[in-house]
Biopython code that builds the backbone (N, CA, C, O; Angstrom):
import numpy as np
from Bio.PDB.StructureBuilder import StructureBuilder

atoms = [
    (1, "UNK", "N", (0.848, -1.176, 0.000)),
    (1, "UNK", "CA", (0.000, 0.000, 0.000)),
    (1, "UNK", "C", (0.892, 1.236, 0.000)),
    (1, "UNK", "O", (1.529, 1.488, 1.023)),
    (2, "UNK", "N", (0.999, 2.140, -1.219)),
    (2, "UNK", "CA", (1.416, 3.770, -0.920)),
    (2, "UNK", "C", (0.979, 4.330, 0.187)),
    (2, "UNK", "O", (-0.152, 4.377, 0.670)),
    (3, "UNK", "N", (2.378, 4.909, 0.675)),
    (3, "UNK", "CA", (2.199, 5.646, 1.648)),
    (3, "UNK", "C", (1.326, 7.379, 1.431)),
    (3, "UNK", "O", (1.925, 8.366, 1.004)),
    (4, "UNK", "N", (0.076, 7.374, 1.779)),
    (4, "UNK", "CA", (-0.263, 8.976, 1.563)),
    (4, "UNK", "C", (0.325, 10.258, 1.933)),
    (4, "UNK", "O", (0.745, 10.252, 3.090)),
    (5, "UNK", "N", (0.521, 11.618, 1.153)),
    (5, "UNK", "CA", (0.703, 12.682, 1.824)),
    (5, "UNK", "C", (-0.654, 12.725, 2.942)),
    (5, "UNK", "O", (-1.615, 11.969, 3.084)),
    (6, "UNK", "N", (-0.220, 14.016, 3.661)),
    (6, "UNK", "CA", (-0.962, 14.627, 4.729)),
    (6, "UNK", "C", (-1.989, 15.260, 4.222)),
    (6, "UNK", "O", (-2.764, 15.725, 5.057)),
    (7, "UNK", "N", (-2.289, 15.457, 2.911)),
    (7, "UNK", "CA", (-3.664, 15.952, 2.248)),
    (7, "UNK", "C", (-4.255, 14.946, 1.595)),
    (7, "UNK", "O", (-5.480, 15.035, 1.515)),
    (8, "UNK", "N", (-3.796, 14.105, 1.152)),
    (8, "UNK", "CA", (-4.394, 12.523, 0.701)),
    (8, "UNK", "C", (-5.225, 12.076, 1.905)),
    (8, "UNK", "O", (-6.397, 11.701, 1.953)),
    (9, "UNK", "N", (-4.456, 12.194, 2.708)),
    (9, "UNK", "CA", (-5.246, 10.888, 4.111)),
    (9, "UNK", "C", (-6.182, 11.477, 4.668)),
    (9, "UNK", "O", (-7.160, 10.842, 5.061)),
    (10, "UNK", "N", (-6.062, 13.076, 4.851)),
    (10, "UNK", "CA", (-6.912, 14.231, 5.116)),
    (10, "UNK", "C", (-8.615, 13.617, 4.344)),
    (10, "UNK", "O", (-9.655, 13.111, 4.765)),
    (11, "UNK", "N", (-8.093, 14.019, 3.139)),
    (11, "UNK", "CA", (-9.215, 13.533, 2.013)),
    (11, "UNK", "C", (-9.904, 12.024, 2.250)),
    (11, "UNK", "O", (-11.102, 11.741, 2.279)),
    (12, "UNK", "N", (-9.061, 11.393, 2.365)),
    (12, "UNK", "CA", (-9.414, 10.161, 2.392)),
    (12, "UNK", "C", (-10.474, 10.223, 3.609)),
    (12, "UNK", "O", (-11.571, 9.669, 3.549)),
    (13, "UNK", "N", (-9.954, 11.065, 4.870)),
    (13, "UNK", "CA", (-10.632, 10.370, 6.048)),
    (13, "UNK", "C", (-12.131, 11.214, 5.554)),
    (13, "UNK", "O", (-13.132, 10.578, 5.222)),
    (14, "UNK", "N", (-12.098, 12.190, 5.567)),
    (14, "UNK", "CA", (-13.668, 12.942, 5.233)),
    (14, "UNK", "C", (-14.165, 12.477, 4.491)),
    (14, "UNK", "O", (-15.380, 12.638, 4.598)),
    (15, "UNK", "N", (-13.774, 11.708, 3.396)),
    (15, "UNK", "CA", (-14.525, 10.762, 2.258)),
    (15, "UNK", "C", (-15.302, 10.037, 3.294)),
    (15, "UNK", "O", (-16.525, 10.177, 3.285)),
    (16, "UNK", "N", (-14.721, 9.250, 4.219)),
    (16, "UNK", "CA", (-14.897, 8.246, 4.959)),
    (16, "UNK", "C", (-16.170, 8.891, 6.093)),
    (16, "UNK", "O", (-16.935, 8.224, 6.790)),
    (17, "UNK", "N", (-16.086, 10.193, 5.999)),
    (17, "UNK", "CA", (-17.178, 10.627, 6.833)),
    (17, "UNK", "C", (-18.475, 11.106, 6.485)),
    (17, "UNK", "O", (-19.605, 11.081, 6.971)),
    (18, "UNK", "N", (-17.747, 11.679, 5.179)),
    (18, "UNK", "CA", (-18.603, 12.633, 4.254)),
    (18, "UNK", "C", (-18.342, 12.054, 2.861)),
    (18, "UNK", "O", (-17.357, 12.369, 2.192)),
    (19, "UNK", "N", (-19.512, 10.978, 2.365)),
    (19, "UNK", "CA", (-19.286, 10.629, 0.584)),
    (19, "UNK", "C", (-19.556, 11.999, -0.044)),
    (19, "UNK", "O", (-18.901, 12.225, -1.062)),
    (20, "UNK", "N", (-20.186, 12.716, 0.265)),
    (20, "UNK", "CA", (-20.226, 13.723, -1.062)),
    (20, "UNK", "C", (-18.913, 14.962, -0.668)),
    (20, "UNK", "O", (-18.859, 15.941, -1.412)),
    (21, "UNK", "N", (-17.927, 14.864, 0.472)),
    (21, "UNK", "CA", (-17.053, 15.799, 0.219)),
    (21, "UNK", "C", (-15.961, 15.275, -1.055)),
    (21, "UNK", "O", (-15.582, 14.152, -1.390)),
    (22, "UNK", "N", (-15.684, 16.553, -1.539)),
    (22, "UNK", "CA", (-14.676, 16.483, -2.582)),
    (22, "UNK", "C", (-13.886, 17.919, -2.455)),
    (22, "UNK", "O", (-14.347, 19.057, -2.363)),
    (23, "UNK", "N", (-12.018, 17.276, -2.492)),
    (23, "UNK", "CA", (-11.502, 18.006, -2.436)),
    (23, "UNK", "C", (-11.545, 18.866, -3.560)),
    (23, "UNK", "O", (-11.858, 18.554, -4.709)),
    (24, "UNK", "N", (-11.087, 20.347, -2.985)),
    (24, "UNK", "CA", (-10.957, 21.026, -4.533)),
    (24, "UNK", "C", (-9.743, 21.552, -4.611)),
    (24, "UNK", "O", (-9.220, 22.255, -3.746)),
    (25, "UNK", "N", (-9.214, 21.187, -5.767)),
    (25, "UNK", "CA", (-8.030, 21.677, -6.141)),
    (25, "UNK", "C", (-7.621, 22.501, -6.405)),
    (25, "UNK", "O", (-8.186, 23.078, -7.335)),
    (26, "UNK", "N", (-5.969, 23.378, -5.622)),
    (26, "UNK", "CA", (-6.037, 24.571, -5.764)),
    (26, "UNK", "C", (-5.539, 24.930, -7.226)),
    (26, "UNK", "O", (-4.920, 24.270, -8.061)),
    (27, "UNK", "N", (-6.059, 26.267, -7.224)),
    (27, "UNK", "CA", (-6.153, 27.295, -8.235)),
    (27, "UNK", "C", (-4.113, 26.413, -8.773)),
    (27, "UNK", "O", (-3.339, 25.759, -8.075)),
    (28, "UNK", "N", (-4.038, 26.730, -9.779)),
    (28, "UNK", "CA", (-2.397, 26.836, -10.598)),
    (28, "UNK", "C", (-2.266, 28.328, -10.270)),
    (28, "UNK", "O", (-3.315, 28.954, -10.423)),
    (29, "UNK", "N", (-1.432, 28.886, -9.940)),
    (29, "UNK", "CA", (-0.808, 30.206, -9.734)),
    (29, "UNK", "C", (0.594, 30.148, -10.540)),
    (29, "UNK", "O", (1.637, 29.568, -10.239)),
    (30, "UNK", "N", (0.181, 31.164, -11.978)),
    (30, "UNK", "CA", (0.962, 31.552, -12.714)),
    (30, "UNK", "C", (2.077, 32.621, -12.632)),
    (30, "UNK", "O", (1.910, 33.698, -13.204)),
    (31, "UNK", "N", (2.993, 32.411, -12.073)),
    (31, "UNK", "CA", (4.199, 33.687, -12.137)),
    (31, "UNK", "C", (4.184, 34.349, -13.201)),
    (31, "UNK", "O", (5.232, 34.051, -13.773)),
    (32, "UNK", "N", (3.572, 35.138, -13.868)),
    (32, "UNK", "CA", (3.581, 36.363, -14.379)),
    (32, "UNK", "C", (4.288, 37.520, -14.344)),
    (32, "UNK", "O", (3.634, 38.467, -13.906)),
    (33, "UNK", "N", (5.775, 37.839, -14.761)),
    (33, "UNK", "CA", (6.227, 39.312, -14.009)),
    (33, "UNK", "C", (5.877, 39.980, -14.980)),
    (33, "UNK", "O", (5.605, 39.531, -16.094)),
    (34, "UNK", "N", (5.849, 41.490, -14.522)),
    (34, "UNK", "CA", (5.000, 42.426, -15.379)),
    (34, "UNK", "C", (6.376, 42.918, -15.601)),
    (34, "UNK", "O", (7.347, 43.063, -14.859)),
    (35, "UNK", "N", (6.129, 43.154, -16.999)),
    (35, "UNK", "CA", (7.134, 43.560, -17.797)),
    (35, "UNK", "C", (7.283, 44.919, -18.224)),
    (35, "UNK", "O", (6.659, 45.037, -19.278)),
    (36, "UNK", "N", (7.777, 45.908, -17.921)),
    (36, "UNK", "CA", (7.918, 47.069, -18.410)),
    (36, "UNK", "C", (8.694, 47.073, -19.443)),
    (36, "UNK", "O", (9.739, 46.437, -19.304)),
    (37, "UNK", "N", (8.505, 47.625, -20.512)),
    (37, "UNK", "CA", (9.114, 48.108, -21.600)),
    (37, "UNK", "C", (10.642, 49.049, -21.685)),
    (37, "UNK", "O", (10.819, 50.199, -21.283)),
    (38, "UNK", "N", (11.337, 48.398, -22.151)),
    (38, "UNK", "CA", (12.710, 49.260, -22.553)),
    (38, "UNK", "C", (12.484, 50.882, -22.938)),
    (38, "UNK", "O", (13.029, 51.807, -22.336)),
    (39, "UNK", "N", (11.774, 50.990, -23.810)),
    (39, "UNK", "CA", (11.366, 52.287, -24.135)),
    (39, "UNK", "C", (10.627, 53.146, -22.893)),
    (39, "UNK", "O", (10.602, 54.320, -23.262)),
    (40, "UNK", "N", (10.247, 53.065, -22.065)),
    (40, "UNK", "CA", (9.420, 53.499, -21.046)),
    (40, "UNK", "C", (10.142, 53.235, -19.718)),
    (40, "UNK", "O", (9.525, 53.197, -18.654)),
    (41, "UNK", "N", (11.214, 53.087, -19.793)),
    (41, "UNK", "CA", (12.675, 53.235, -18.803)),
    (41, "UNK", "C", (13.417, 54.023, -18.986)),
    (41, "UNK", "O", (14.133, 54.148, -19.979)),
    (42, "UNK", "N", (13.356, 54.806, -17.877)),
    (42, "UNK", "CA", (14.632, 55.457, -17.784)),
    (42, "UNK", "C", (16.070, 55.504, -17.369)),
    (42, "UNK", "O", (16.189, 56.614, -16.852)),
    (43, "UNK", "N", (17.463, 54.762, -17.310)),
    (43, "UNK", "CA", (17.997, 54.187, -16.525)),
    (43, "UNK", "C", (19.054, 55.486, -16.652)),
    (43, "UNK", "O", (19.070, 56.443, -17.425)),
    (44, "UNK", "N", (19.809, 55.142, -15.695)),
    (44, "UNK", "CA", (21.015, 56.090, -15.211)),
    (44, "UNK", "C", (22.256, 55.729, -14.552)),
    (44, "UNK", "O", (22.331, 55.485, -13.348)),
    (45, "UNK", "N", (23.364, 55.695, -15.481)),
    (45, "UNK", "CA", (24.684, 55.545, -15.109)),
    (45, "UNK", "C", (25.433, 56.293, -14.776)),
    (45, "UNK", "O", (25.601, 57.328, -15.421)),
    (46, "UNK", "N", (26.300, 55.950, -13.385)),
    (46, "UNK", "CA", (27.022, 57.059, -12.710)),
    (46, "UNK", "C", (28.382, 56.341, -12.183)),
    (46, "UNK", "O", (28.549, 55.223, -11.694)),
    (47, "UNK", "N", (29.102, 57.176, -12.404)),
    (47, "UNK", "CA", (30.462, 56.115, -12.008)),
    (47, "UNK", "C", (30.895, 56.522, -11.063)),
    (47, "UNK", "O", (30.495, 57.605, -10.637)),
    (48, "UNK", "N", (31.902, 55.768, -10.380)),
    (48, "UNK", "CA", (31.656, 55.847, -8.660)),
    (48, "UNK", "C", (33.420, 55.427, -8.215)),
    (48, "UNK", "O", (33.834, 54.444, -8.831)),
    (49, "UNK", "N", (34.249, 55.957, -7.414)),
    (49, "UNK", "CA", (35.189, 55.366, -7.021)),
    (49, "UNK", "C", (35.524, 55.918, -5.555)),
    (49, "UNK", "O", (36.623, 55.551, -5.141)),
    (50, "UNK", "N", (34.568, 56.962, -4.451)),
    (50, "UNK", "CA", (34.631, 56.884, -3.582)),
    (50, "UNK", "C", (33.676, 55.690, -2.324)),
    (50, "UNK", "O", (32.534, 55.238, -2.240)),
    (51, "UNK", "N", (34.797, 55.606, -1.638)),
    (51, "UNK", "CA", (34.439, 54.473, -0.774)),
    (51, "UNK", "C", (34.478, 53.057, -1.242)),
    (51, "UNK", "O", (33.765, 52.130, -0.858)),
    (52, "UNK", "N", (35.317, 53.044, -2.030)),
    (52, "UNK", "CA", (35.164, 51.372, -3.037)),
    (52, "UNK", "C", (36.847, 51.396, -3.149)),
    (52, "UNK", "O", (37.342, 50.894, -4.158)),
    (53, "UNK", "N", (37.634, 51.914, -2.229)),
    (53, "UNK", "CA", (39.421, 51.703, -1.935)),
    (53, "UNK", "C", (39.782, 52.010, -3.361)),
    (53, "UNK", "O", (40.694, 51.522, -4.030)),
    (54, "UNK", "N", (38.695, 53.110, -3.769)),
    (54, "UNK", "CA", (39.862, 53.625, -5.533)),
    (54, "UNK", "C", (39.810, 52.979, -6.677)),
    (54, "UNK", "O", (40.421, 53.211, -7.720)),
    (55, "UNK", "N", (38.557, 51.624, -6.266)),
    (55, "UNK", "CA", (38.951, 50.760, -7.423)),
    (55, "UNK", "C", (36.848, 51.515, -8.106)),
    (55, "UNK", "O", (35.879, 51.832, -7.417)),
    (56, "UNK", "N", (37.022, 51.500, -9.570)),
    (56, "UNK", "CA", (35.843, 52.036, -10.297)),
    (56, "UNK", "C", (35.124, 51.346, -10.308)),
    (56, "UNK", "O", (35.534, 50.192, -10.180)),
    (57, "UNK", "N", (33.815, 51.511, -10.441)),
    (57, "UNK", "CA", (32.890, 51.271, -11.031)),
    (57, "UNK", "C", (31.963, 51.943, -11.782)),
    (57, "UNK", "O", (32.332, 52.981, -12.332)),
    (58, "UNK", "N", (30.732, 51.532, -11.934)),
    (58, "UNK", "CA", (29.369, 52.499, -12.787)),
    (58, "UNK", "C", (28.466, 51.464, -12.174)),
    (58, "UNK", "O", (28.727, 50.278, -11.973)),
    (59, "UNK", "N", (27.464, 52.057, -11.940)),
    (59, "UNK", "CA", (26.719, 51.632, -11.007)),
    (59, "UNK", "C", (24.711, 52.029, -11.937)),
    (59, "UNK", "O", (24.187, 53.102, -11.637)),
    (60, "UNK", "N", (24.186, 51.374, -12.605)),
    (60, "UNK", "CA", (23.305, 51.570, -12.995)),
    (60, "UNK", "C", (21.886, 51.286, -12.445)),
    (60, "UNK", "O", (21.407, 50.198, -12.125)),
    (61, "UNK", "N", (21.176, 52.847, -12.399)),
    (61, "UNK", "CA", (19.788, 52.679, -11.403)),
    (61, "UNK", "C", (18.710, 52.548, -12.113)),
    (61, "UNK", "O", (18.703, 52.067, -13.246)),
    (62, "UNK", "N", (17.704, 52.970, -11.499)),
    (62, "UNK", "CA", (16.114, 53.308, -11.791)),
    (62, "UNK", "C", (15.783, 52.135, -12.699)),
    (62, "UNK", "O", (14.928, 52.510, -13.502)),
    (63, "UNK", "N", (16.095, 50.959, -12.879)),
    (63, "UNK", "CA", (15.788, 49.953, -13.473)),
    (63, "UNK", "C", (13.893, 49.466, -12.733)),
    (63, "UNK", "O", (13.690, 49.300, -11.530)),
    (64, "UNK", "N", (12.971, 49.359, -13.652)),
    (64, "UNK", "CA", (11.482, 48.795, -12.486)),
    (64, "UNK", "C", (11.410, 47.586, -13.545)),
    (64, "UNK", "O", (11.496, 47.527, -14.771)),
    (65, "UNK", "N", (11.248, 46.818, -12.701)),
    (65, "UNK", "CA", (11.090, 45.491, -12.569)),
    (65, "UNK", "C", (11.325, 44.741, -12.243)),
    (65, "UNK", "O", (11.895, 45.447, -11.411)),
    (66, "UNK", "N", (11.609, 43.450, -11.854)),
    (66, "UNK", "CA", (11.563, 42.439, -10.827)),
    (66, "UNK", "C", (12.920, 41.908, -10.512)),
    (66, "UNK", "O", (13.632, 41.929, -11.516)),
    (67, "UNK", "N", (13.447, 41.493, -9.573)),
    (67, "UNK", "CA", (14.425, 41.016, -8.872)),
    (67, "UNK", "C", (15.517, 40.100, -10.704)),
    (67, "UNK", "O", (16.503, 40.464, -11.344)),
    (68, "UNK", "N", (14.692, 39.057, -10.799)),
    (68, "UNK", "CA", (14.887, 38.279, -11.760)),
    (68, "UNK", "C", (15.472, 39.107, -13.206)),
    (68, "UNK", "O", (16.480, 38.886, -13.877)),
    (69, "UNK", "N", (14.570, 39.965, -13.336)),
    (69, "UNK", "CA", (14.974, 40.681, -14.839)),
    (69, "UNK", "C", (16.153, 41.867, -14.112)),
    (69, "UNK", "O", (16.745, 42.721, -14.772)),
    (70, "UNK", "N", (16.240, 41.742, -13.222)),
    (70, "UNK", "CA", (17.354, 43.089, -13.498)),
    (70, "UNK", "C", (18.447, 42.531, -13.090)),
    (70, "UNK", "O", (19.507, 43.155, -13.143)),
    (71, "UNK", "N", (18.356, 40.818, -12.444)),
    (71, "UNK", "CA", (19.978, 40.127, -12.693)),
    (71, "UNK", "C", (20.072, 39.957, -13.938)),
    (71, "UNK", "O", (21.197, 39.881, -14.433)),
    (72, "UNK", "N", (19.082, 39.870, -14.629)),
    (72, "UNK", "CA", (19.387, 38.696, -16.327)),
    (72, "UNK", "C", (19.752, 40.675, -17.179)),
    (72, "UNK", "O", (20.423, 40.854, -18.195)),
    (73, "UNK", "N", (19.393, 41.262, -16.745)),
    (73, "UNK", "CA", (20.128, 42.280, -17.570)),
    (73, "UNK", "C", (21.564, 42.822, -17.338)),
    (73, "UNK", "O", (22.406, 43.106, -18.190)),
    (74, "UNK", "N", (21.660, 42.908, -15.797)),
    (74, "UNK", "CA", (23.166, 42.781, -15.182)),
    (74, "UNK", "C", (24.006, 41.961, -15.678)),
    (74, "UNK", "O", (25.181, 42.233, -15.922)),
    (75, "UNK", "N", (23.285, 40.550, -15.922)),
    (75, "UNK", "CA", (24.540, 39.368, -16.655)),
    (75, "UNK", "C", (24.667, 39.697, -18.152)),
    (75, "UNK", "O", (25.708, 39.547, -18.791)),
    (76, "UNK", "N", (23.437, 40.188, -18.681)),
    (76, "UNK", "CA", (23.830, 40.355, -20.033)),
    (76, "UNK", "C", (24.909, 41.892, -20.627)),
    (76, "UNK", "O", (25.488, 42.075, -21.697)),
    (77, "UNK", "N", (24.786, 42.917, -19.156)),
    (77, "UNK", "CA", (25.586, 44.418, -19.124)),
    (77, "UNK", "C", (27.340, 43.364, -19.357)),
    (77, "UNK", "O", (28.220, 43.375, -20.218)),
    (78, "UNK", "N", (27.122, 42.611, -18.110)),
    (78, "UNK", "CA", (28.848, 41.894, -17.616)),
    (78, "UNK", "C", (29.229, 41.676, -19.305)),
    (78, "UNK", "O", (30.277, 41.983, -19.872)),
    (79, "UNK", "N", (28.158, 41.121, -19.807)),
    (79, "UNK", "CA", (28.640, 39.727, -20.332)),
    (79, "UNK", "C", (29.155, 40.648, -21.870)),
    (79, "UNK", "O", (29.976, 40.072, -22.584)),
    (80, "UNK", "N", (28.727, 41.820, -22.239)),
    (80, "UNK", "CA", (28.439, 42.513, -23.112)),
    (80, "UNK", "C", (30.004, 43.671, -22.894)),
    (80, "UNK", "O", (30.804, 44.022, -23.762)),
    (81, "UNK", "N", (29.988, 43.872, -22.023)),
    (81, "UNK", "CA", (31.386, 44.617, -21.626)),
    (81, "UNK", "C", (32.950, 43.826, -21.028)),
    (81, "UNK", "O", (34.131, 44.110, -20.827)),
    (82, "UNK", "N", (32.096, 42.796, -20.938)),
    (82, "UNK", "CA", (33.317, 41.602, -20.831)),
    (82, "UNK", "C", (34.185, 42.275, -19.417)),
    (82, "UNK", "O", (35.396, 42.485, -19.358)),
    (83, "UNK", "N", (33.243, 42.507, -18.431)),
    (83, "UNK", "CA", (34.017, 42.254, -16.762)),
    (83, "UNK", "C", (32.848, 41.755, -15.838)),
    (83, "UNK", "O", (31.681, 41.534, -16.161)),
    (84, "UNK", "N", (33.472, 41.629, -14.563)),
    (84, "UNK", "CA", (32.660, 41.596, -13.258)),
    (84, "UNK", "C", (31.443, 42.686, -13.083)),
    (84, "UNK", "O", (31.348, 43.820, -13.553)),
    (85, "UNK", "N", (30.732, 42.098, -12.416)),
    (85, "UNK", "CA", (29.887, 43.190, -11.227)),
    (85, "UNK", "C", (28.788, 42.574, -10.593)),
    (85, "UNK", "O", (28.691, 41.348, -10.653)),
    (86, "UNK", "N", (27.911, 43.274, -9.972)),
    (86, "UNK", "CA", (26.989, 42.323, -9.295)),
    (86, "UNK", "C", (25.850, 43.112, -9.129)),
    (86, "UNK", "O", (25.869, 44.297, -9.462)),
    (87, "UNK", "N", (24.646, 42.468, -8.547)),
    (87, "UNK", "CA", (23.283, 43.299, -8.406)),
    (87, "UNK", "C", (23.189, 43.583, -6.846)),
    (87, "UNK", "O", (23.223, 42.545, -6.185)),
    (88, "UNK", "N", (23.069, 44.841, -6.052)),
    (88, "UNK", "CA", (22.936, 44.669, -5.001)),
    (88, "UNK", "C", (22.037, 46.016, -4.547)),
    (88, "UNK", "O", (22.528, 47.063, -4.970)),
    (89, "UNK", "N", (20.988, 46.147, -3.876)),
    (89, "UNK", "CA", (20.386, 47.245, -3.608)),
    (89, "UNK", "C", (19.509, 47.984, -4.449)),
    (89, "UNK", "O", (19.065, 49.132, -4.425)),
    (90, "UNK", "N", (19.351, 46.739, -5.399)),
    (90, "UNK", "CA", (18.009, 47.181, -6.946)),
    (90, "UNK", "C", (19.319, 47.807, -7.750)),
    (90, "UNK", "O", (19.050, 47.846, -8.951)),
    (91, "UNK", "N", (20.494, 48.251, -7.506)),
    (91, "UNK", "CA", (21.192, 48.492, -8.196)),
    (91, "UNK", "C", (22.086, 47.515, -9.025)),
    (91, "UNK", "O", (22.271, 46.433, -8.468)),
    (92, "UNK", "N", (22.736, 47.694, -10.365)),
    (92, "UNK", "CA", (23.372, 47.038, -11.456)),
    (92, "UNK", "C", (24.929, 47.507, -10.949)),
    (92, "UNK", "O", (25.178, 48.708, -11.049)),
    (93, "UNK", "N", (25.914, 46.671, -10.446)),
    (93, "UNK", "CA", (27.273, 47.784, -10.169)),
    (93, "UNK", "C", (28.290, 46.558, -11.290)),
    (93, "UNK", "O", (28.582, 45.364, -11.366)),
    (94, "UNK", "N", (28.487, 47.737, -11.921)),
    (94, "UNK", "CA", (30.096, 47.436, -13.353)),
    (94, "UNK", "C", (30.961, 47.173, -12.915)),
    (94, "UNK", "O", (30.558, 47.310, -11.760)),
    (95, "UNK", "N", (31.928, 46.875, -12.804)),
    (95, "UNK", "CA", (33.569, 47.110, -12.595)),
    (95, "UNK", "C", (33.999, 47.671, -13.834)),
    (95, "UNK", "O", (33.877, 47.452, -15.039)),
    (96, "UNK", "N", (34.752, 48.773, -12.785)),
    (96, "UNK", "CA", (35.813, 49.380, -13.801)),
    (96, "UNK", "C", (34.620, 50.776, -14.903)),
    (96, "UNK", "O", (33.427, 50.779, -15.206)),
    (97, "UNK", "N", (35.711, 51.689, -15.149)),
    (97, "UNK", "CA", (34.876, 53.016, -15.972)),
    (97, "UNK", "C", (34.461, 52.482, -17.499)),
    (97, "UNK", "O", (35.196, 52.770, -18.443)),
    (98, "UNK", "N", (32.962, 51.500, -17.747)),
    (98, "UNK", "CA", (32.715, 51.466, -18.450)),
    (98, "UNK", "C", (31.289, 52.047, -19.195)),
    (98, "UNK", "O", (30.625, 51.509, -20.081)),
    (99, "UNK", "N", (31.089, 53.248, -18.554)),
    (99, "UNK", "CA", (30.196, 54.252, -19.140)),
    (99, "UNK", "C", (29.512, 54.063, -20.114)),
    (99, "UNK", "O", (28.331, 53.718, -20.133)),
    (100, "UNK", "N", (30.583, 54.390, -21.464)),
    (100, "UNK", "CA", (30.094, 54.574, -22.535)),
    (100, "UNK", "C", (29.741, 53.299, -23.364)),
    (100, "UNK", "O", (28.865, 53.396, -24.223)),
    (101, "UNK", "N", (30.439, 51.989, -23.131)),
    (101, "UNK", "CA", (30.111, 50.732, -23.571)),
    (101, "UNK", "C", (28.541, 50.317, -22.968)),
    (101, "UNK", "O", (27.701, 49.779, -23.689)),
    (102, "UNK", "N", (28.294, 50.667, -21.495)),
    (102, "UNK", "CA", (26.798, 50.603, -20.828)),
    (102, "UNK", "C", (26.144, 51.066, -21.461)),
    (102, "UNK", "O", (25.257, 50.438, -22.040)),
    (103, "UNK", "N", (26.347, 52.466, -21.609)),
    (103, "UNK", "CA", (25.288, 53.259, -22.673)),
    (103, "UNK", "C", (24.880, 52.878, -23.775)),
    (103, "UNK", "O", (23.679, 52.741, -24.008)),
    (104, "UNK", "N", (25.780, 52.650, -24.607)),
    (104, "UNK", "CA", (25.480, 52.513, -25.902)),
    (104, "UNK", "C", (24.476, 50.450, -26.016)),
    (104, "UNK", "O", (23.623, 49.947, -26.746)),
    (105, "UNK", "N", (25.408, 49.930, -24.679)),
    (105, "UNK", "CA", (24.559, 48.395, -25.008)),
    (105, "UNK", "C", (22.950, 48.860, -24.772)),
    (105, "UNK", "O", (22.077, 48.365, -25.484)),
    (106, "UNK", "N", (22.601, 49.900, -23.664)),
    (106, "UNK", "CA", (21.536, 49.944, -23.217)),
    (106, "UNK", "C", (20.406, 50.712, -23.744)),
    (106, "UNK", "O", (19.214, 50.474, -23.548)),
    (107, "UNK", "N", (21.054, 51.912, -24.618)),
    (107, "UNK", "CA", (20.079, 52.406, -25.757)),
    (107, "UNK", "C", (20.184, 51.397, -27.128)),
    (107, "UNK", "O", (19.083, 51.314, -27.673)),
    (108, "UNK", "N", (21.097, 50.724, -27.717)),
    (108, "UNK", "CA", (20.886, 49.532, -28.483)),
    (108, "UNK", "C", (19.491, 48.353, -27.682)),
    (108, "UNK", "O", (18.629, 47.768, -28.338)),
    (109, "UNK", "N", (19.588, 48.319, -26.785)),
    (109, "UNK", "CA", (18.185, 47.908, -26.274)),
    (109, "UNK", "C", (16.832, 48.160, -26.135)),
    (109, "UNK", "O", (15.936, 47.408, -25.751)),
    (110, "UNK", "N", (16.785, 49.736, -26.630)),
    (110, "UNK", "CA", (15.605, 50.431, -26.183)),
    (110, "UNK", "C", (15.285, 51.551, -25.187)),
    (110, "UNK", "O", (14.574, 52.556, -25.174)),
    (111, "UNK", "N", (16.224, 50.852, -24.266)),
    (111, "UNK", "CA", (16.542, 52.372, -23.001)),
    (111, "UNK", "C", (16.627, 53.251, -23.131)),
    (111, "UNK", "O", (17.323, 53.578, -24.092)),
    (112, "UNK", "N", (16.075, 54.220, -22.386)),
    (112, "UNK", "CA", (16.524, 55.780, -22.402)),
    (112, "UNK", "C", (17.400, 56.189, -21.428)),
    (112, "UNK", "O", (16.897, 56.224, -20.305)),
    (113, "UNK", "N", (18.705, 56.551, -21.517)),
    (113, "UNK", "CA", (19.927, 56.378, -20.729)),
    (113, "UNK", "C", (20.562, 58.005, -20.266)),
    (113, "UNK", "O", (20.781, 59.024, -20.922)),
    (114, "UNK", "N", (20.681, 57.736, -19.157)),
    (114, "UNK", "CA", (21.346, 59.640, -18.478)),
    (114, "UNK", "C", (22.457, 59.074, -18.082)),
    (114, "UNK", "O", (22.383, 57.973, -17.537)),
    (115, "UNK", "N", (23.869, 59.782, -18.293)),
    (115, "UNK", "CA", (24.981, 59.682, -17.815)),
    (115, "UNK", "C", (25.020, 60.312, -16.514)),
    (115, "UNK", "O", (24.001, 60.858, -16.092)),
    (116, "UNK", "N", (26.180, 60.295, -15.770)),
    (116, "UNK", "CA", (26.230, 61.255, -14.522)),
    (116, "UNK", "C", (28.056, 61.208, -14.415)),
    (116, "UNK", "O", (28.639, 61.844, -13.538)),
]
sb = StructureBuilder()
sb.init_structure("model")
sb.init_model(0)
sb.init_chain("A")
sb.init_seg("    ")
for serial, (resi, resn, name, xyz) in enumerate(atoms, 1):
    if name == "N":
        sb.init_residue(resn, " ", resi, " ")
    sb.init_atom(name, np.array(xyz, "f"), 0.0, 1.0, " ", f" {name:<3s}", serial, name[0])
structure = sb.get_structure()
């Protein structure tokens, strides 16, 4: 005999009490992230070397949208400028003064891009 989960045996026993109960199955809950449009972003790169021991970066903000899409755009910034960086604080951070390579990948995308 299979061993039941804790909602099987659940079911089972109220069957056993109640013939006409029937479980109902929950709803499927679709992850959906809402997608904002490239064009209808505004993002903003600013390069940064205080408090980071001298070593650069660019640090790209105002990104809206979800946790998920603004690593997969961070990996595709790295991967596109060919260095490090990481996502931390809703922020995108570069290594190293690569400004104008950000810019240009990120209006080639659709973005609307402010230097600083």
């Amino acid at each position: 005999m299979a061993k039941l989960s804790g909602l099987d045996a659940l079911s089972n026993l109220l069957n056993e009490m109640d013939p006409k109960f029937v479980r109902e199955e929950e709803p499927e809950v679709i992850d959906k992230e809402d997608v904002i449009p490239a064009g209808k972003q505004k993002l903003h790169i600013q390069y940064e070397r205080k408090g980071r021991k001298g070593k650069e970066v660019c640090l790209v903000r105002d990104f809206q949208g979800s946790e998920n899409q603004l690593k997969e755009l961070a990996k595709k910034i790295k991967s596109h400028c060919g260095v490090g960086g990481a996502v931390k604080d809703g922020e995108i951070i570069i290594q190293g003064d690569k400004r104008k390579e950000i810019q240009k990948y990120l209006v080639d995308q659709g973005f609307k891009v402010t230097k600083n």
